[in-house]
PyMOL CGO cylinders between C-alpha atoms (Angstrom):
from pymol import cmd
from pymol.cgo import CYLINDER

trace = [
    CYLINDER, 15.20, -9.39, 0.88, 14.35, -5.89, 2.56, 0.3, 1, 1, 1, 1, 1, 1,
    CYLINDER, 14.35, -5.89, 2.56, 11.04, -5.67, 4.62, 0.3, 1, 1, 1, 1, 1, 1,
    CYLINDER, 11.04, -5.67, 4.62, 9.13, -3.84, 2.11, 0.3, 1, 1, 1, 1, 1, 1,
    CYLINDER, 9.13, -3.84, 2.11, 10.16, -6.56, -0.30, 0.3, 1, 1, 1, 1, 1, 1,
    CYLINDER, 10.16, -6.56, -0.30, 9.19, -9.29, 1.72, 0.3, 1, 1, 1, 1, 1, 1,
    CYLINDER, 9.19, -9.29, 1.72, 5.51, -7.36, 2.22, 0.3, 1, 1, 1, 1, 1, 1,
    CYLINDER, 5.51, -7.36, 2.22, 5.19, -6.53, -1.59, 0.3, 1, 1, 1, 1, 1, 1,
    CYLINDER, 5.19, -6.53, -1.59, 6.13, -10.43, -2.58, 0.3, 1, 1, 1, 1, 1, 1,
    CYLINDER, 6.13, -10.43, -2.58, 3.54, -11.57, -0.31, 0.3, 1, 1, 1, 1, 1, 1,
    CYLINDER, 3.54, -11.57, -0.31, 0.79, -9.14, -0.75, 0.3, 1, 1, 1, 1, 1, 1,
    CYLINDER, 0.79, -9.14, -0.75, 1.16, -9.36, -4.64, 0.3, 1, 1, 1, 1, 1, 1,
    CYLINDER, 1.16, -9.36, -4.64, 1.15, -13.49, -4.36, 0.3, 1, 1, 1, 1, 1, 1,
    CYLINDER, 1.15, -13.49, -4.36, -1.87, -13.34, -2.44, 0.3, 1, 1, 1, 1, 1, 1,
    CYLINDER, -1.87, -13.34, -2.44, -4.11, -10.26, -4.26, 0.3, 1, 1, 1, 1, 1, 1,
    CYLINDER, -4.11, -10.26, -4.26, -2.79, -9.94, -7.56, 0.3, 1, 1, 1, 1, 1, 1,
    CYLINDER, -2.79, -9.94, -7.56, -0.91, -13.10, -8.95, 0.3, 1, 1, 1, 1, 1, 1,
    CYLINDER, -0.91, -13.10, -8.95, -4.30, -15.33, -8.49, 0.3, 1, 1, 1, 1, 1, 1,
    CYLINDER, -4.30, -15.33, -8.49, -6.36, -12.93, -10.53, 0.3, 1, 1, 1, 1, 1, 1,
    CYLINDER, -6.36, -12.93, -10.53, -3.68, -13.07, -13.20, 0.3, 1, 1, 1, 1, 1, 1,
    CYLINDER, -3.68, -13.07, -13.20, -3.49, -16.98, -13.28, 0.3, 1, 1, 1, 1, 1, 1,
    CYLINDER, -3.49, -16.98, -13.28, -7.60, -17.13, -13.40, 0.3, 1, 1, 1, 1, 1, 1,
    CYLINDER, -7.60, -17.13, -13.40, -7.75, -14.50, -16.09, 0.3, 1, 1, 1, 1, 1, 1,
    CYLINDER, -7.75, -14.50, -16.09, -5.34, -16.23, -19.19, 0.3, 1, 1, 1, 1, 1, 1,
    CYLINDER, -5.34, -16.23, -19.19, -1.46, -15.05, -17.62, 0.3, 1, 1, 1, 1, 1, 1,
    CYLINDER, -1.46, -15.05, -17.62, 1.22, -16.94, -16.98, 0.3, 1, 1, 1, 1, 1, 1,
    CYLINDER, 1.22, -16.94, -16.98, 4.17, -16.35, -15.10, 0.3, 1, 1, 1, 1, 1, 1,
    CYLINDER, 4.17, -16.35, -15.10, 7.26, -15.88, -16.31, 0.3, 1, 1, 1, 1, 1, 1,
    CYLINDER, 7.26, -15.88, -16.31, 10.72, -14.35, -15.05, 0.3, 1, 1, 1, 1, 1, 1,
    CYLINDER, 10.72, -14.35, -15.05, 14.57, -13.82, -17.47, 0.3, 1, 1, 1, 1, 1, 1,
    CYLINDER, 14.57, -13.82, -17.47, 17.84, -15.40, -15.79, 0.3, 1, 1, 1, 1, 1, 1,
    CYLINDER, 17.84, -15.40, -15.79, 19.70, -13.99, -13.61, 0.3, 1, 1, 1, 1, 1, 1,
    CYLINDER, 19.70, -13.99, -13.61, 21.67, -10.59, -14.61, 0.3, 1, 1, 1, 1, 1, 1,
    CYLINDER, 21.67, -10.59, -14.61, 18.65, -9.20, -16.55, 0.3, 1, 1, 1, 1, 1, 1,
    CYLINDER, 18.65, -9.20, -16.55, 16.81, -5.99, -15.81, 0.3, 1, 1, 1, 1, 1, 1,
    CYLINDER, 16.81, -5.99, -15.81, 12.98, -6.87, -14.93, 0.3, 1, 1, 1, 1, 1, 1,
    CYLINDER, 12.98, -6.87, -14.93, 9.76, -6.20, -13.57, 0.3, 1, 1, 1, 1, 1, 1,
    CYLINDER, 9.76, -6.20, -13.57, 9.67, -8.50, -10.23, 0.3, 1, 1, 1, 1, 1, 1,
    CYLINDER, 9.67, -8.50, -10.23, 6.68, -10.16, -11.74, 0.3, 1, 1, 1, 1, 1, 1,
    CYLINDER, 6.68, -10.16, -11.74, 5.86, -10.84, -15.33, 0.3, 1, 1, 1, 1, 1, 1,
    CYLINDER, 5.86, -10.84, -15.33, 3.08, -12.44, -16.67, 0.3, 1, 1, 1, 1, 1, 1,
    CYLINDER, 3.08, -12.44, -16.67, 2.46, -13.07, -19.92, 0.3, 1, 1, 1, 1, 1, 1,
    CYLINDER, 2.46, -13.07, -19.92, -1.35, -13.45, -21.76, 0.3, 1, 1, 1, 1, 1, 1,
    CYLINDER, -1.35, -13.45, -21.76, -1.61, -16.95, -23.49, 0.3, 1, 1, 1, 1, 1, 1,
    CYLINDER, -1.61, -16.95, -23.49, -3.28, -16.20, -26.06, 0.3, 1, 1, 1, 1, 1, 1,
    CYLINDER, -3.28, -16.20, -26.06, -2.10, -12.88, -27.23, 0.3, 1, 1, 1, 1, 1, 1,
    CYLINDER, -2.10, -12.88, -27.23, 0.97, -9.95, -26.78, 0.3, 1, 1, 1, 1, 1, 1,
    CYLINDER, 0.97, -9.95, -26.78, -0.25, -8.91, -23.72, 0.3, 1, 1, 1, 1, 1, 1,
    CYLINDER, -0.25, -8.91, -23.72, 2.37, -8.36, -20.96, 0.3, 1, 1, 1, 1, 1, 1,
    CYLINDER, 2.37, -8.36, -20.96, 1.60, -7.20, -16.91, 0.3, 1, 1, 1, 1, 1, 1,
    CYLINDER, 1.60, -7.20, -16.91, 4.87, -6.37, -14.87, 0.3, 1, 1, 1, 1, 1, 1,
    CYLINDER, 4.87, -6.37, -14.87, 4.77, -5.00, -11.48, 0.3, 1, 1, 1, 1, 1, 1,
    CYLINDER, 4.77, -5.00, -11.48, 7.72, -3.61, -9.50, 0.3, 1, 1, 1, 1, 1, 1,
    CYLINDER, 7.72, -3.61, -9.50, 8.38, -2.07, -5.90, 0.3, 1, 1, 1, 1, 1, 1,
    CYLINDER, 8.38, -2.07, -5.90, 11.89, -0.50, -5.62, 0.3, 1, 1, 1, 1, 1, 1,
    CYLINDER, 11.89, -0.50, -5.62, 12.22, -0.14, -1.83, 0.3, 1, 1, 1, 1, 1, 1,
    CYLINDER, 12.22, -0.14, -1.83, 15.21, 2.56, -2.04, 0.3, 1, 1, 1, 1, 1, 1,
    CYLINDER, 15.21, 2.56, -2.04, 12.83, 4.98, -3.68, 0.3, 1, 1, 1, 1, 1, 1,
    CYLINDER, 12.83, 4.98, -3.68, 9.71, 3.67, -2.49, 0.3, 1, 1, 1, 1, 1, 1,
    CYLINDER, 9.71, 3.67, -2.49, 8.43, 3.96, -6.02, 0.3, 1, 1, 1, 1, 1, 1,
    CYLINDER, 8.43, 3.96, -6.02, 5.51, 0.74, -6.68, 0.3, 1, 1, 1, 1, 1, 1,
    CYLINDER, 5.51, 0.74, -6.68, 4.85, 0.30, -10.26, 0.3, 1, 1, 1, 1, 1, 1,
    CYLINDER, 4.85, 0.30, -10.26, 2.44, -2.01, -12.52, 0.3, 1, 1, 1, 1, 1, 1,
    CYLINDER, 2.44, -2.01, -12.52, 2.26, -2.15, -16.03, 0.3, 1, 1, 1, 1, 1, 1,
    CYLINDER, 2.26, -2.15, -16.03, 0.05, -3.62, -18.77, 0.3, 1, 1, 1, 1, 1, 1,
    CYLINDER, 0.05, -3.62, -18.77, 0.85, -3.65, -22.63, 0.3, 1, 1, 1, 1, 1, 1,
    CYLINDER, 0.85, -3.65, -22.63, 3.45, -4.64, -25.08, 0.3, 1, 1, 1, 1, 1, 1,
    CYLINDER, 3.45, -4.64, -25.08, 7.46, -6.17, -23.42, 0.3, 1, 1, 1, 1, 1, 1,
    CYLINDER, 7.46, -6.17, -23.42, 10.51, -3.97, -25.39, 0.3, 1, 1, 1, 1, 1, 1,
    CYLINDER, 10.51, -3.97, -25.39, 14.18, -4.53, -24.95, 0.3, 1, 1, 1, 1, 1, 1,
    CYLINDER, 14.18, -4.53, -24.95, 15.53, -1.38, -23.51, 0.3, 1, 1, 1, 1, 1, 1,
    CYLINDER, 15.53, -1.38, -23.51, 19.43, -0.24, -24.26, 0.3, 1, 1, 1, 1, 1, 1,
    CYLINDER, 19.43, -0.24, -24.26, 20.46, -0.61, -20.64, 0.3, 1, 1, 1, 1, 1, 1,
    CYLINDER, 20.46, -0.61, -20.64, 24.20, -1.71, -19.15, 0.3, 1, 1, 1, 1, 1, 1,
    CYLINDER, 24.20, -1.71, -19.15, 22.71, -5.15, -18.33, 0.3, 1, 1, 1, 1, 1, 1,
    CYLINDER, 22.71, -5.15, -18.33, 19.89, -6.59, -20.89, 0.3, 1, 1, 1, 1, 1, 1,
    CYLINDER, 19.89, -6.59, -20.89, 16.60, -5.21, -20.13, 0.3, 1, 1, 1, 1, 1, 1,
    CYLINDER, 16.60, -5.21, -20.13, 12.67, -5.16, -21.27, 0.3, 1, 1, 1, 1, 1, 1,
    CYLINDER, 12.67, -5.16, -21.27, 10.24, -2.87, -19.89, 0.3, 1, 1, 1, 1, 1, 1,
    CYLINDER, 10.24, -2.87, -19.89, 6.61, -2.88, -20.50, 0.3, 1, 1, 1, 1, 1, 1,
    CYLINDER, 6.61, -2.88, -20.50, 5.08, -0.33, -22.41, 0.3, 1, 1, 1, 1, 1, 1,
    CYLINDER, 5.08, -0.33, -22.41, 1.01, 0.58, -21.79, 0.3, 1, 1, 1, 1, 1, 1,
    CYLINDER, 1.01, 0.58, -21.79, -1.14, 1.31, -19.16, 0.3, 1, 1, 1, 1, 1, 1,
    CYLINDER, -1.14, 1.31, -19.16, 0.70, 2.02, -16.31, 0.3, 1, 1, 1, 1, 1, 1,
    CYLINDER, 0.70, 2.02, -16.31, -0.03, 2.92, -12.26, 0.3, 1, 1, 1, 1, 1, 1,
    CYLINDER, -0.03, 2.92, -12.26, 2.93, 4.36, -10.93, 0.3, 1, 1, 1, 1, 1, 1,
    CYLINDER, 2.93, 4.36, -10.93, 3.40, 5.86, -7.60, 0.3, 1, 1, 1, 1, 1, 1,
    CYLINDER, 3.40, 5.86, -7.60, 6.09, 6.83, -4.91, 0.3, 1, 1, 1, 1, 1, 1,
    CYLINDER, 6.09, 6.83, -4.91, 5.13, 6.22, -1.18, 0.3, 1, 1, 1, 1, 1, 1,
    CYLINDER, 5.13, 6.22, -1.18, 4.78, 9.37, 0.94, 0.3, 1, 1, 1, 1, 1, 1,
    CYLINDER, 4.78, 9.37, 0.94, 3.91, 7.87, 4.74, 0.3, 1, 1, 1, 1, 1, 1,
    CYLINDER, 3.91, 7.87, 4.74, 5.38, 5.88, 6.92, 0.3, 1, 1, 1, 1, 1, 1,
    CYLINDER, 5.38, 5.88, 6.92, 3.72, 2.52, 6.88, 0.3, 1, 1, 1, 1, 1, 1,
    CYLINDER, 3.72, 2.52, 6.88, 4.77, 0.65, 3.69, 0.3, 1, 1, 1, 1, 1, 1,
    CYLINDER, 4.77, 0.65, 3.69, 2.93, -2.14, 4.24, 0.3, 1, 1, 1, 1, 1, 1,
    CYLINDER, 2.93, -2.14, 4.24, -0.69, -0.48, 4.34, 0.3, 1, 1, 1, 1, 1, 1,
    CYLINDER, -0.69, -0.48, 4.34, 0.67, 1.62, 1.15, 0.3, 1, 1, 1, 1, 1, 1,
    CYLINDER, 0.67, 1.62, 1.15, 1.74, -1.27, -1.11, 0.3, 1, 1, 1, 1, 1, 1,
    CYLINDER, 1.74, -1.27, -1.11, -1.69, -3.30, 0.40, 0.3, 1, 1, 1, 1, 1, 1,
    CYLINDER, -1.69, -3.30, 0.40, -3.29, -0.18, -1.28, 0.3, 1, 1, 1, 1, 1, 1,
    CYLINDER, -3.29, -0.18, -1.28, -1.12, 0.12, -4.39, 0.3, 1, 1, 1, 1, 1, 1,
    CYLINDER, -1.12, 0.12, -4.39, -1.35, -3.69, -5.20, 0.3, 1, 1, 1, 1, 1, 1,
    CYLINDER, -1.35, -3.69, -5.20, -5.49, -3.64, -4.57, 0.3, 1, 1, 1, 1, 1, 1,
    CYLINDER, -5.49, -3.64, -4.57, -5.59, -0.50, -6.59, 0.3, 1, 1, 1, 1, 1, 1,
    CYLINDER, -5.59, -0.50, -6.59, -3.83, -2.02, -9.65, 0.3, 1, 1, 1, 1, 1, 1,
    CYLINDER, -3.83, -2.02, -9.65, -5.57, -5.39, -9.16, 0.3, 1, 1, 1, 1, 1, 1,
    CYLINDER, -5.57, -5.39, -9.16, -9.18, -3.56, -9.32, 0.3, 1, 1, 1, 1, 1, 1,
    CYLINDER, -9.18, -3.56, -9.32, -7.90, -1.83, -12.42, 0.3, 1, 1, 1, 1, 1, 1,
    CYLINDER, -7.90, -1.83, -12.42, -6.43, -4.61, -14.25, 0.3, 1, 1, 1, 1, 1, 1,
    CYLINDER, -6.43, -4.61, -14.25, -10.08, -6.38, -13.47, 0.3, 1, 1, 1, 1, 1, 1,
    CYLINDER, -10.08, -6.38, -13.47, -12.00, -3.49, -14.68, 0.3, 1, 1, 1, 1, 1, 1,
    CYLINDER, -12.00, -3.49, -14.68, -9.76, -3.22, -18.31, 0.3, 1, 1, 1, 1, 1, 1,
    CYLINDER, -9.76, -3.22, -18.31, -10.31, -6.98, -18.60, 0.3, 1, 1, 1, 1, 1, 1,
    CYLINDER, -10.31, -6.98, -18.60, -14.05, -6.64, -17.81, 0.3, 1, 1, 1, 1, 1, 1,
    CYLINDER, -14.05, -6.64, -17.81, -14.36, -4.42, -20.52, 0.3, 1, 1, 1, 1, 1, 1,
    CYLINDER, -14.36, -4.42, -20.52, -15.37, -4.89, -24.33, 0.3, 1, 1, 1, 1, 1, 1,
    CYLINDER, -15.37, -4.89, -24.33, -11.67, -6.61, -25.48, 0.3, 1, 1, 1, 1, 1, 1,
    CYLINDER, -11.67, -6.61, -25.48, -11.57, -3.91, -28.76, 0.3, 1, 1, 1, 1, 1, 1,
    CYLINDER, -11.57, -3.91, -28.76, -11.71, -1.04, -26.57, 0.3, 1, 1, 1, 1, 1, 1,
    CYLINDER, -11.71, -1.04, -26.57, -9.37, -2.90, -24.29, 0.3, 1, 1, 1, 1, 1, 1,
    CYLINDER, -9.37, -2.90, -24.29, -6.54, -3.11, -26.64, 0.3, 1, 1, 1, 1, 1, 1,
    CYLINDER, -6.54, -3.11, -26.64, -7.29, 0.21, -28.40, 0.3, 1, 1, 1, 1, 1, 1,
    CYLINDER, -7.29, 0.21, -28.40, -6.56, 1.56, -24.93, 0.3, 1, 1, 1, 1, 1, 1,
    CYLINDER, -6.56, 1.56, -24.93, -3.59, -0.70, -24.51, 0.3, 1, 1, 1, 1, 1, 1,
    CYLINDER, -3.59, -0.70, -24.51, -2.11, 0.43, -27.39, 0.3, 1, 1, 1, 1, 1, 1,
    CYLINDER, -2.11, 0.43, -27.39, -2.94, 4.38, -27.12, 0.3, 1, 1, 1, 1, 1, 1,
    CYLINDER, -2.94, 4.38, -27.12, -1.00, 4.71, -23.97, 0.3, 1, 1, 1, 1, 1, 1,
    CYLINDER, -1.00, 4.71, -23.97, 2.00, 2.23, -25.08, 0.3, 1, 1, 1, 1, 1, 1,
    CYLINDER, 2.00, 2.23, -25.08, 2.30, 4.22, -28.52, 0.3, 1, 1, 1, 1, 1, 1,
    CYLINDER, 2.30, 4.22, -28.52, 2.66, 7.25, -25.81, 0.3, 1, 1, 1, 1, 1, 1,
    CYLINDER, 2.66, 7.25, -25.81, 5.56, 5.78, -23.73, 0.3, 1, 1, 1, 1, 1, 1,
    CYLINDER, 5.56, 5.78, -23.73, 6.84, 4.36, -26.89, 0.3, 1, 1, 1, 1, 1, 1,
    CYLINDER, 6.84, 4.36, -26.89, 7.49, 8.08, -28.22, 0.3, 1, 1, 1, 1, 1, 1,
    CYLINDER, 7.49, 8.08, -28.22, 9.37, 9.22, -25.18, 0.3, 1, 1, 1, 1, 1, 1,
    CYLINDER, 9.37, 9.22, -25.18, 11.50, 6.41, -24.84, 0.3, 1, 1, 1, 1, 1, 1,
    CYLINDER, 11.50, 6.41, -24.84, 12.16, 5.81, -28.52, 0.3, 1, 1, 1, 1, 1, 1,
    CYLINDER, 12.16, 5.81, -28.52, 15.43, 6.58, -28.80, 0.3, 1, 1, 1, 1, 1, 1,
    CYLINDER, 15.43, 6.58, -28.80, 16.20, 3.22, -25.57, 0.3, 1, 1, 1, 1, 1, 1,
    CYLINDER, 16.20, 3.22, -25.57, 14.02, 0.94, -27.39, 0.3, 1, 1, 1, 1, 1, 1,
    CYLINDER, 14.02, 0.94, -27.39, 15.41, -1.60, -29.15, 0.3, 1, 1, 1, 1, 1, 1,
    CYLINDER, 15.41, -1.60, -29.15, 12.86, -3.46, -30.36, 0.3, 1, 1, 1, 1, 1, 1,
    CYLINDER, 12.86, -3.46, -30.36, 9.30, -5.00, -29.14, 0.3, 1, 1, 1, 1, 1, 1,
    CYLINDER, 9.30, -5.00, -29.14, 9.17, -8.74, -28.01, 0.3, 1, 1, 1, 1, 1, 1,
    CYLINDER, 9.17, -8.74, -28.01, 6.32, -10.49, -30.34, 0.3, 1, 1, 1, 1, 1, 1,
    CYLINDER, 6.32, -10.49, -30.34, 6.65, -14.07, -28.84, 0.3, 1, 1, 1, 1, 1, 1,
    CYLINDER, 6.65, -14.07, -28.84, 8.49, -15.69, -25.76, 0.3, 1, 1, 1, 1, 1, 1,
    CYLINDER, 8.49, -15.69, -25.76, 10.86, -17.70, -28.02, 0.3, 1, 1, 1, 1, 1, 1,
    CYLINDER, 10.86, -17.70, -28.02, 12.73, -14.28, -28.74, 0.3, 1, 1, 1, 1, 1, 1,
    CYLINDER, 12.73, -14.28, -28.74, 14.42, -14.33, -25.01, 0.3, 1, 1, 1, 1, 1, 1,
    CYLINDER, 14.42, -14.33, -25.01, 15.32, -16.77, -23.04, 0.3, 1, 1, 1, 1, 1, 1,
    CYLINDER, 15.32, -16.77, -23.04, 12.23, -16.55, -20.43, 0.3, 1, 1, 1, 1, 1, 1,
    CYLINDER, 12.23, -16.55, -20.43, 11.77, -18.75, -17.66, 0.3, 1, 1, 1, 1, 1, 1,
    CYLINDER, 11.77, -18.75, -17.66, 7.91, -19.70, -17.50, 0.3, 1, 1, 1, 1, 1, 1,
    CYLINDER, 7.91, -19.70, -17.50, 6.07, -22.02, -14.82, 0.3, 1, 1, 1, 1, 1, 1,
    CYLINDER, 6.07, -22.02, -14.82, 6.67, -25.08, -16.96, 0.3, 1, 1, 1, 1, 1, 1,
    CYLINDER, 6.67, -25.08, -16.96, 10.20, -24.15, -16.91, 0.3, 1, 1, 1, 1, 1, 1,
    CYLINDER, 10.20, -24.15, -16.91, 12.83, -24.38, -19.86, 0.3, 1, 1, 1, 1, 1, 1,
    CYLINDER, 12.83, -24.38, -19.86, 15.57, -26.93, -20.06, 0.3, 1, 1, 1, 1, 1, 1,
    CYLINDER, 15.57, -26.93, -20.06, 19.08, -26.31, -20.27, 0.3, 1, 1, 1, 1, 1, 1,
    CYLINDER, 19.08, -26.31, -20.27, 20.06, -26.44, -23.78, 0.3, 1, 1, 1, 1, 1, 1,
    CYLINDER, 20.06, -26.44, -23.78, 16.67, -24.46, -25.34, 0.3, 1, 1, 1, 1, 1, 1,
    CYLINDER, 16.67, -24.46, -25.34, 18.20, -21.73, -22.67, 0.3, 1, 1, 1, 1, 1, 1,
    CYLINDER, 18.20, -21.73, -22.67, 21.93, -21.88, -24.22, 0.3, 1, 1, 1, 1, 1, 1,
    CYLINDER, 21.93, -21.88, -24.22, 20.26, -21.68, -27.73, 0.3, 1, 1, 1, 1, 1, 1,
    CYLINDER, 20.26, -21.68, -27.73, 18.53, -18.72, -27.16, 0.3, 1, 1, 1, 1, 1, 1,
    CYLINDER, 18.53, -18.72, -27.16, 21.06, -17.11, -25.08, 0.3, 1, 1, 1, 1, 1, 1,
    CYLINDER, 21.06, -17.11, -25.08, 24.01, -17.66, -27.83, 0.3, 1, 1, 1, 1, 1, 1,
    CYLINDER, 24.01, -17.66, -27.83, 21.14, -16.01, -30.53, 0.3, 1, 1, 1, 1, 1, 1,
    CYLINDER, 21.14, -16.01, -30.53, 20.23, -13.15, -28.32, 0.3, 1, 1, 1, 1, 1, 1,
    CYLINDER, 20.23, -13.15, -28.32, 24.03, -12.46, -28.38, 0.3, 1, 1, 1, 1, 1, 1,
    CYLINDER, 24.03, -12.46, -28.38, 24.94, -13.22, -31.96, 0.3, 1, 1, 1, 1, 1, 1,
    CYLINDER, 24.94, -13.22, -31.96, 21.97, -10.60, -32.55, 0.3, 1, 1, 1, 1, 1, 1,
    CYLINDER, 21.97, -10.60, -32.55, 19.89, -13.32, -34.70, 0.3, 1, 1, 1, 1, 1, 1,
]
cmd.load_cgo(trace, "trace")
């Protein structure tokens, strides 16, 4: 794990993962060889997906709220589609800019869930619909429930749900 890495993991655990937990998410990750956000978290009780990302080659921070899609990608992939803060560092000291980044998007993410839930997912859905559009033509298809993949949540997932859903994904059933 790079330095920046090792800042973003810990900054996110300690600003932005807690606020997820306390506000309905739940974490939960693909196995290994799959194209993802470095955290996903997953509403309980409805569609809702939050994904958030720092690629240290291109200093480039990302967090997303909003529907999960398969993307056509050389390895599987899903991306999240919706409101999104992206941003590529310009100073030096990564650590005080992800600090920001992650505060930033935690602050937003409180303020959208603050908000009347209606208007909430009418503006959840207005800005997916957008990236939707422009990336129609690598989306596959939009992930309705967690027993489409094979995701890894907190509680975990034994062995032969995981070959089940991995032999499906592949059969394309």
């Amino acid at each position: 794990m790079r330095g920046s890495e090792k800042i973003f993991d810990n900054i996110f655990k300690k600003e932005l993962e807690p606020t997820l937990l306390e506000t309905g998410f739940s974490k939960y990750s693909l196995p290994k060889g799959w194209i993802q956000p470095l955290f996903l978290f997953k509403h309980n009780t409805n569609n809702i997906w939050f994904g958030c990302s720092w690629d240290w080659r291109d200093f480039y921070f990302e967090a997303e709220l909003g529907g999960l899609f398969m993307f056509k990608d050389v390895l599987p992939r899903v991306i999240i589609c919706g409101f999104a803060l992206e941003k590529r560092c310009k100073i030096q000291n990564t650590s005080e800019y992800i600090a920001e980044q992650i505060i930033h998007a935690k602050n937003k993410f409180l303020d959208l869930s603050n908000k009347n839930f209606d208007k909430y997912f009418e503006f959840i859905n207005s800005a997916q619909s957008k990236k939707v559009q422009r990336l129609r033509m690598y989306i596959e298809k939009e992930i309705s429930s967690d027993e489409e993949l094979p995701f890894i949540s907190d509680k975990g997932m034994g062995y032969r749900r995981l070959k089940e859903l991995l032999i499906r994904l592949i059969m394309g059933s």
